[in-house]
FIDO-921977 format. One record per residue: residue in one letter; z, x, y of N, C-alpha, C in turn. Coordinates in steps of 0.02 Angstrom, whole numbers, plus 50000, padded with zeros to 5 digits. Example, Ala and Ser with C-alpha at 12.3 -4.5 7.8 and 13.67 -1.06 7.14 Angstrom:
! residues 2
A503905066049716503905061549775503905066049835;S503545064249888503575068449947503945064550002;
//
This chain:
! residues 93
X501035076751136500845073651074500465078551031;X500595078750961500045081750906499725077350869;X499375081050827499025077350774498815080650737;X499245081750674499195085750606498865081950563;X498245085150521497735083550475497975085350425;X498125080250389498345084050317497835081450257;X497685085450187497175088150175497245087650081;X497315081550048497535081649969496905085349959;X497105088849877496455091049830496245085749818;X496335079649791495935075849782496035067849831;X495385062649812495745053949839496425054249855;X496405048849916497405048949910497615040749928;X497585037549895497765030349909498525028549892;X498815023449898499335022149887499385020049821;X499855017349778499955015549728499625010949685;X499685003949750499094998949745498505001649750;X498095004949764497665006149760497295006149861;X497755004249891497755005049948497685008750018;X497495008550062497405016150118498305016350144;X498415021750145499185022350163499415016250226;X499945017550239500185010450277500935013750326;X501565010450344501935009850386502305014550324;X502495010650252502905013150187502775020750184;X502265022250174501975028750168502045034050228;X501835029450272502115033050339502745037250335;X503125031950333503915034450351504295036550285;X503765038650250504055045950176503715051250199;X503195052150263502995057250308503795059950342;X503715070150334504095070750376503845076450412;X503805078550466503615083250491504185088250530;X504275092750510504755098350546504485101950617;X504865102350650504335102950737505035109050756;X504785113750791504895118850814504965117850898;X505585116950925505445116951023505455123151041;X505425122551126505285130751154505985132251152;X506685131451137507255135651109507375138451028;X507005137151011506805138750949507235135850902;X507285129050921507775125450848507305119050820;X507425116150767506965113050715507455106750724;X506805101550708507105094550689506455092050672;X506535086550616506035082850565505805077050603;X505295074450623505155069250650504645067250591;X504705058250625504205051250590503475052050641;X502995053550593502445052050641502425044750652;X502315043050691502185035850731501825031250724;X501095036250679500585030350657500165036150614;X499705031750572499465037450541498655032950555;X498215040350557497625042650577496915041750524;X496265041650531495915041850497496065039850441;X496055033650419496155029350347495415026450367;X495265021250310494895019550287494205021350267;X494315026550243493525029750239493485033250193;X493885032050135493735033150056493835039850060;X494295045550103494285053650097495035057950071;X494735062250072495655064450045496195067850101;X496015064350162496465067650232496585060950256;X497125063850289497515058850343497645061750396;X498015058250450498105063350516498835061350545;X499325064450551499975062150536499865062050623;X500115056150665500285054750744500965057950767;X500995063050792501815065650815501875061350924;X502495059150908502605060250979503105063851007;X502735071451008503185076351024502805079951072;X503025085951114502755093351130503075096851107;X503365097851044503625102550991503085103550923;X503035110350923502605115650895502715110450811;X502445107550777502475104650713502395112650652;X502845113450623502895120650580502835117950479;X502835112950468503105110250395502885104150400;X502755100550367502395094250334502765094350241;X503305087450249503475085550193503105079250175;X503215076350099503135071350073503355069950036;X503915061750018504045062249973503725061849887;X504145059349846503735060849798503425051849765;X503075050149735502965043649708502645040149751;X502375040449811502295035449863501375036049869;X500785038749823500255039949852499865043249767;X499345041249772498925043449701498325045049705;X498235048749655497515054249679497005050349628;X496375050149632495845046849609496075044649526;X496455051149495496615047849422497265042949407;X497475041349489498305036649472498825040649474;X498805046749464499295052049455499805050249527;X500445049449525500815048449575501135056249619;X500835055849674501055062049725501925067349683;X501805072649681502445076249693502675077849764;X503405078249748503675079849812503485083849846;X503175087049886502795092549910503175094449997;X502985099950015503285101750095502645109450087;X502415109050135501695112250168501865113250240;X501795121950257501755124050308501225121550343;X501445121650408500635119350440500345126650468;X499655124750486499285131350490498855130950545;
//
């Protein structure tokens, strides 16, 4: 299993005004690396550290594959001014 922290510049609530949820979840994608060295995108499973008014989340993998990329889609999440998320994909580090 992992657990990737991911990290907005600013607030990150949902549209409603909400802490992310199952919807939001599964516009999470994470690209995972195995020990033959081939890639496939997995659904984290549950998501981590909500409710506490911050600008991170913690994406739940159920894998033992190396997590390399963190996507999101676009529209699904808003930063303190309402502004709706761009599509974004972030190496992990």
């Amino acid at each position: 299993m992992h657990l990737v922290r991911v990290v907005w510049a600013g607030g990150v609530t949902t549209v409603n005004n909400e802490e992310p949820g199952d919807l939001e979840r599964n516009a999470d994608s994470v690209t995972v690396k195995n020990a033959n060295g081939s890639t496939a995108d997995v659904t984290p499973f549950a998501l981590g550290d909500l409710a506490d008014n911050d600008n991170n989340h913690e994406l739940c993998l159920d894998t033992a594959d190396i997590p390399v990329s963190v996507s999101f889609s676009a529209g699904y999440l808003t930063d303190p001014n309402n502004d709706l998320n761009p599509a974004t994909t972030v190496d992990v580090i």
